[in-house]
matplotlib code that plots the C-alpha trace (Angstrom):
import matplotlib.pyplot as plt

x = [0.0, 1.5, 1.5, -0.2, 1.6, 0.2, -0.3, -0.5, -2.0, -3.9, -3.3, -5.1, -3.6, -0.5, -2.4, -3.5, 0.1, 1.5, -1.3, -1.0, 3.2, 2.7, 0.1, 2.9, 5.5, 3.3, 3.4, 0.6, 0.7, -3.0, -2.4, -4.2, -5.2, -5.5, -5.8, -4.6, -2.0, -4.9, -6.3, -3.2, -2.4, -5.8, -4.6, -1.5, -2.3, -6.2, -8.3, -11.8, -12.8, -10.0, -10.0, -11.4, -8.8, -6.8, -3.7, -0.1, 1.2, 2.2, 5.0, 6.2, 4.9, 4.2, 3.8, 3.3, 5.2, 2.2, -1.1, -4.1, -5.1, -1.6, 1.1, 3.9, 6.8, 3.8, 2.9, 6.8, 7.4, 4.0, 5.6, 8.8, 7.6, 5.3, 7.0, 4.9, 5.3, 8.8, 10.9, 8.5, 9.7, 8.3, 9.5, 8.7, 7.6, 7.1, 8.0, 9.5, 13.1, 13.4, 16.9, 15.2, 12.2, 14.8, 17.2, 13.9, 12.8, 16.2, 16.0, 12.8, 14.2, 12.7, 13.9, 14.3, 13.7, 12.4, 11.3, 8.6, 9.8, 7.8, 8.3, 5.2, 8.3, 10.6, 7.7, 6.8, 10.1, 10.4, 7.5, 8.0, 11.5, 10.1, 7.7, 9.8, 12.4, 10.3, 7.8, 10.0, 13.6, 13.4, 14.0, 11.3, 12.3, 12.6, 8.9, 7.3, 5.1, 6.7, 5.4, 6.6, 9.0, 9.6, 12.8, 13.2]
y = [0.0, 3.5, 5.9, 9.5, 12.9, 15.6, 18.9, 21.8, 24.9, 27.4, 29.4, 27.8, 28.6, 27.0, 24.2, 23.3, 24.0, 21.4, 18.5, 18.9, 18.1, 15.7, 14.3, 14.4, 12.7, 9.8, 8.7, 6.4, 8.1, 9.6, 13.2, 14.4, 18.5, 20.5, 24.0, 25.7, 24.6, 23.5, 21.3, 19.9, 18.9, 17.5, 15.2, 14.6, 13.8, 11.8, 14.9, 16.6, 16.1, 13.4, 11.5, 8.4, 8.2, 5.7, 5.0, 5.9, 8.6, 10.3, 9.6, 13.4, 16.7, 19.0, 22.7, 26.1, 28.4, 31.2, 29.9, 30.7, 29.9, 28.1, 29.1, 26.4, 27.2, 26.4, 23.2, 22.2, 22.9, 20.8, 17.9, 18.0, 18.4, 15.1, 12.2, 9.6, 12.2, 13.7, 11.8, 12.7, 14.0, 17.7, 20.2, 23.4, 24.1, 27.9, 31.5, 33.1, 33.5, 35.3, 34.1, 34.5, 31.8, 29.6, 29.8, 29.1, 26.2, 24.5, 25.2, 23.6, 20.4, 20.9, 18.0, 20.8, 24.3, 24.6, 27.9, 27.2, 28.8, 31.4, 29.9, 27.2, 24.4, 24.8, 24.7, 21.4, 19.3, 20.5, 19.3, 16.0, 15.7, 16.1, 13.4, 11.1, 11.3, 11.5, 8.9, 6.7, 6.8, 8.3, 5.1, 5.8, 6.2, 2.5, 1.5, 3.6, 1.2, 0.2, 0.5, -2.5, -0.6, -2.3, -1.0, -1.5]
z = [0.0, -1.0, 1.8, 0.5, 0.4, 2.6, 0.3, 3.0, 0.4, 1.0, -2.9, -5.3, -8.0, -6.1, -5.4, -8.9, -10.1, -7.4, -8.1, -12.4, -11.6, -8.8, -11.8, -14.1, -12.1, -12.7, -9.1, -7.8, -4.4, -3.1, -2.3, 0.7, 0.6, 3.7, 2.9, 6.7, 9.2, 12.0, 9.4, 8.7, 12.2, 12.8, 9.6, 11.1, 14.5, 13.3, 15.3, 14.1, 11.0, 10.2, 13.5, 11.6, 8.9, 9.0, 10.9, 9.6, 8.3, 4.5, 3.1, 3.5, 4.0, 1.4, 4.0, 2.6, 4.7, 5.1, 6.0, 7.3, 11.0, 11.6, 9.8, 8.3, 11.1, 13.8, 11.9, 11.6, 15.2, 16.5, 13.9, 15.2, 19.4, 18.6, 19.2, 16.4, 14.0, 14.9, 12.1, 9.4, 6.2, 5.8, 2.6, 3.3, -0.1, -0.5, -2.1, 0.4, -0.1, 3.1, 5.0, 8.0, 6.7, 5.7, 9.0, 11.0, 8.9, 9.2, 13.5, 13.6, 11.9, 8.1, 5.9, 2.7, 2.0, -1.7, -2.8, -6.1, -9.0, -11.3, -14.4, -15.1, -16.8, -13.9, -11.1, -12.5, -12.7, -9.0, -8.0, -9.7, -8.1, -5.0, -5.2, -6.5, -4.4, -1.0, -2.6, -4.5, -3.4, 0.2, 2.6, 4.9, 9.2, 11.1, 12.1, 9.2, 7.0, 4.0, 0.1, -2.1, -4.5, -8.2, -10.0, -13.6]

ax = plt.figure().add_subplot(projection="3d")
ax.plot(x, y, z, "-o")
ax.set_aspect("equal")
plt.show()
């Protein structure tokens, strides 16, 4: 069973951009949609509206830095202060070049910074990477559940 990626987006256009590349990748992986930091924890940690999901947890995090309600430095820190989701892969995915954004990220224990580029072509092959690698290649932390990988 492939374990989904968590999109954290609030920008819709964002949003659409993200799921036409993850789309493009070609990667089987369900990806989950949360459009604010509080919904994203409730995801995360199975409370409100997504206590009965199932158990587990996404192959990586997908967090928009600036969001509504909680923003993605709050999210990051929760993550990273809650010990079944502590060693979860989160990218801060987001257009803020701002050192200070970046510095933070990395304090709070942020697997990658990657800032989305303008240009439509170059958005897309980033996104794709970063799918395939956290998806595909990443080796996932000891006690994660496993997908069955096929290389050819």
């Amino acid at each position: 069973m492939l374990k989904p990626i968590l999109l954290v987006e609030d920008d819709a256009r964002d949003l659409e951009l993200t799921l036409v590349a993850l789309e493009r990748s070609q990667l089987a992986n369900e990806v989950i949609i949360v459009r604010d930091g509080a919904e994203a924890l409730d995801y995360l940690n199975r409370e409100g509206i997504h206590a009965g999901r199932s158990e587990g947890n996404p192959c990586v995090v997908l967090l928009d830095l600036k969001l509504p309600k909680v923003n993605g430095l709050e999210v990051l820190r929760a993550v990273r202060n809650t010990e079944k989701l502590k060693s979860l892969p989160v990218v801060m995915l987001t257009s803020s070049q701002a050192e200070s954004d970046v510095v933070q990220s990395y304090e709070l224990g942020v697997n990658a910074y990657v800032v989305k580029p303008v240009e439509f072509k170059q958005f897309v092959a980033a996104i794709a990477d970063l799918g395939i690698f956290w998806a595909v290649l990443n080796e996932p932390p000891p006690g994660s559940l496993r997908t069955h990988r096929r290389y050819e």
